[in-house]
C-alpha positions, 0 to 999 in steps of 0.5 A: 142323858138330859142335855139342856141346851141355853142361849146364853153363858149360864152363871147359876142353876138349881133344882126345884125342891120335888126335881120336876123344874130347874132354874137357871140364871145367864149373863143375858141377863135373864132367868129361865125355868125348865122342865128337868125331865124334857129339857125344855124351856118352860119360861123366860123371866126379864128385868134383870139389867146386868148378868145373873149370879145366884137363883134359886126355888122358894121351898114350896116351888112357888116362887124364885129368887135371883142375884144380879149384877145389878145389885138387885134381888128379884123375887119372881111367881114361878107359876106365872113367870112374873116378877113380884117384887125388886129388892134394893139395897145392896151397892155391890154386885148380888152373888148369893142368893137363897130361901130359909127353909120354911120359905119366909126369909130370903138371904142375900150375900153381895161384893159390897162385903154384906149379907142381908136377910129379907122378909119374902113376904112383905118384900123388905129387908129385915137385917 
């Protein structure tokens, strides 16, 4: 039984698309990457100013999505563990995120009673 044992109240996880890696998102404001066969911490991503609520892989693995507090939308290099791009717009708490399929949009749902689609590329909101 794998066990992963974090610093912080884990707010939101989810699998890497081949099930190597997990995601998590904390109320220390951070998103951490781990290895879901050893259990350990593989990276530590900040710039998050509030908890993290939502997280999740882009469908190549490449990159990640989180959801904050902060009304924000960060879209982090999995590999590198450094964040490519802050995505504004909401005015409410970011509760959902997630990626299309094919990768390219990213969705995002907030307590502001909105819902909106970026482009993941181009880092800029679409509707």
């Amino acid at each position: 039984m794998l066990q992963i044992k974090a610093a912080a109240t884990i707010q939101a996880v989810a699998f890497s698309p081949d099930d190597s890696m997990i995601v998590s998102g904390s109320d220390d404001k951070t998103v951490c990457i781990w290895d879901a066969v050893a259990g350990q911490q593989l990276a530590q991503l900040d710039g998050h100013t509030e908890l993290v609520n939502s997280v999740a892989f882009s469908p190549d693995e490449s990159k990640i999505v989180s959801g904050s507090s902060d009304e924000t939308v960060r879209i982090w290099d999995a590999v590198a563990g450094q964040q490519l791009s802050q995505l504004d717009g909401h005015t409410g708490f970011v509760t959902s995120v997630a990626f299309s399929p094919d990768g390219s949009k990213i969705v995002s749902g907030s307590s502001d009673e909105t819902v909106r689609i970026w482009d993941a590329v181009a880092h800029q909101q679409i509707t």
